[in-house]
One Martini backbone bead per residue (centre of mass of N, CA, C, O) as a GRO file, in nm:
protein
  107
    1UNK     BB    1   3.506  -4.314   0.577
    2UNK     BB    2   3.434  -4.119   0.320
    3UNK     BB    3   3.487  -3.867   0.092
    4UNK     BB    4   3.224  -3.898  -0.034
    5UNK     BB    5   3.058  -3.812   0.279
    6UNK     BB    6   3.171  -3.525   0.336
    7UNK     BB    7   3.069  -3.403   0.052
    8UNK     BB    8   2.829  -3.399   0.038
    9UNK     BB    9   2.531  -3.193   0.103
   10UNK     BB   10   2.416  -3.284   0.361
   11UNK     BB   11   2.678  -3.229   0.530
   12UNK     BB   12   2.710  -2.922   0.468
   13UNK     BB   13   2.434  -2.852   0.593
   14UNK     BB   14   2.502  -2.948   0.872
   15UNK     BB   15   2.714  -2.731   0.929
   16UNK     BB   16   2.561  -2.494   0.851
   17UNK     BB   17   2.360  -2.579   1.123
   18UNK     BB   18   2.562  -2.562   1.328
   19UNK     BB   19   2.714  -2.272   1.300
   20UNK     BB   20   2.468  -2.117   1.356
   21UNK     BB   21   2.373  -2.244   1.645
   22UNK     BB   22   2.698  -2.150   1.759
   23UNK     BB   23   2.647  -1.833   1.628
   24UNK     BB   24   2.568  -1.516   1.740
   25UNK     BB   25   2.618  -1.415   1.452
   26UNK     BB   26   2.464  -1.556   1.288
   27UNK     BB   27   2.232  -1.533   1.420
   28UNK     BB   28   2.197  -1.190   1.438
   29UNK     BB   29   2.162  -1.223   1.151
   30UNK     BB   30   1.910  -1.360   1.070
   31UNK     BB   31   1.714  -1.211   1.254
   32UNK     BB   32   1.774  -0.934   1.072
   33UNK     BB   33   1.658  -1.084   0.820
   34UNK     BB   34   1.382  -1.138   0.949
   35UNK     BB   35   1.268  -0.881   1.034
   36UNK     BB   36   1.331  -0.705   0.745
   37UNK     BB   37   1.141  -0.910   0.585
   38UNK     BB   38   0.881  -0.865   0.706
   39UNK     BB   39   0.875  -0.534   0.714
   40UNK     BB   40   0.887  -0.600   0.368
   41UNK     BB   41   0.581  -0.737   0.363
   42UNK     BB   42   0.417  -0.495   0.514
   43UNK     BB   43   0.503  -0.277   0.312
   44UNK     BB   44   0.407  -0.415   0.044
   45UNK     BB   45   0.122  -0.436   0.169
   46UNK     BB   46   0.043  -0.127   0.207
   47UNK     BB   47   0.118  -0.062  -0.126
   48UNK     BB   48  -0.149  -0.238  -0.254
   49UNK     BB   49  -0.354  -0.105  -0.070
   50UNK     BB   50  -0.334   0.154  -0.193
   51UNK     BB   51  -0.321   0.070  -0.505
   52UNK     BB   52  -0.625  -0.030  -0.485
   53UNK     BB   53  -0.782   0.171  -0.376
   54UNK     BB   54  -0.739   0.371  -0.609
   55UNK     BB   55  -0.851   0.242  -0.821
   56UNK     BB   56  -1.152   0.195  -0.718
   57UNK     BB   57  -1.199   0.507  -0.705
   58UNK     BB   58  -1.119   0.563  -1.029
   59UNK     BB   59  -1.326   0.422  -1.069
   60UNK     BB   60  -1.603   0.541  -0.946
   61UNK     BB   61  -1.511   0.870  -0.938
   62UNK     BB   62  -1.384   0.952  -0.671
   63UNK     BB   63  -1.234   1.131  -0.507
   64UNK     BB   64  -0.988   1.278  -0.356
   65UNK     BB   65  -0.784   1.354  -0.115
   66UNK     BB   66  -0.717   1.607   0.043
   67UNK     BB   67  -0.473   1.765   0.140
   68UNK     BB   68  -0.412   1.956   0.384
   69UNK     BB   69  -0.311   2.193   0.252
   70UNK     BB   70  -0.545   2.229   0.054
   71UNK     BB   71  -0.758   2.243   0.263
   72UNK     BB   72  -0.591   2.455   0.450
   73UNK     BB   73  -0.431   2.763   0.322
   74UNK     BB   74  -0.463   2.940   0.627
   75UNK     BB   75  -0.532   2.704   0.894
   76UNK     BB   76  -0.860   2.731   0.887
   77UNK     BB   77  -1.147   2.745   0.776
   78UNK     BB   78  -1.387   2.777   0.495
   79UNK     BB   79  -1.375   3.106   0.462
   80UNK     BB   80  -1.081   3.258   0.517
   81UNK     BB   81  -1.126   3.367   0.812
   82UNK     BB   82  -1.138   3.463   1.087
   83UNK     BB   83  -1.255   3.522   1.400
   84UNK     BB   84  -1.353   3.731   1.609
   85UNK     BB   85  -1.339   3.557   1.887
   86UNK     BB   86  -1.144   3.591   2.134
   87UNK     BB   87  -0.982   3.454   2.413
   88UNK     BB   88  -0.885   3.549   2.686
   89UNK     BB   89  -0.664   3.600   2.886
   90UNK     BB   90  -0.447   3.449   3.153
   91UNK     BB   91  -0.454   3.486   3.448
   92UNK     BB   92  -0.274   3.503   3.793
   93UNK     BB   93  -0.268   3.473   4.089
   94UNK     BB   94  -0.079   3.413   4.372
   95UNK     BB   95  -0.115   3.100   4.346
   96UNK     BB   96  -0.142   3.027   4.014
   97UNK     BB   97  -0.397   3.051   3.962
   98UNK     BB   98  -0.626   3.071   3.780
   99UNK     BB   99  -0.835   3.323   3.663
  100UNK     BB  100  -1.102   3.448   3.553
  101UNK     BB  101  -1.270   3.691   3.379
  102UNK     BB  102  -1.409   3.957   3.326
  103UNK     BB  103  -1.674   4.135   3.316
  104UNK     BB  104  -1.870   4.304   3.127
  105UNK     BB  105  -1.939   4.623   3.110
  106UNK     BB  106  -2.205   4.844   3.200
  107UNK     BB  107  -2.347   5.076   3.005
   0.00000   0.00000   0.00000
């Protein structure tokens, strides 16, 4: 076997898949960076496709979907008042049961 048989490309290339297959930190470096990288490939996706979605939204002219907050300023419904019926706060029997309220009195 000469010198340059050992130096070849080949040959680091086979060395450095075998100290790899047999490195448990190479082996979970690699996989950590297969995982980071699908991850960054999906995250890629779907910033594309908001980015295109947004596109033809602004071609065809159609609104944007408000944020919640600007869509609900007060918490509430479309009137921005609350609802005048309240409902009745919930009491306990002696065994922890929920009981009715009671009905309301005829005048």
């Amino acid at each position: 076997m000469e010198l340059d048989d050992l130096l070849s490309t080949e040959t680091a290339a086979i060395a450095a898949v075998t100290a790899a297959v047999f490195s448990p930190r190479t082996r979970e470096t690699i996989r950590r960076g297969a995982v980071l990288g699908v991850a960054g490939v999906l995250k890629l996706g779907d910033v594309v496709a908001g980015a295109a979605r947004g596109a033809t939204r602004g071609v065809r002219g159609e609104e944007t979907m408000p944020t919640p907050s600007a869509a609900k300023p007060d918490g509430g419904g479309s009137s921005g008042t609350r609802s005048p019926r309240r409902s009745a706060p919930v009491t306990r029997g002696a065994r922890g049961e929920p009981t009715p309220p009671a009905p309301p009195a005829a005048l």
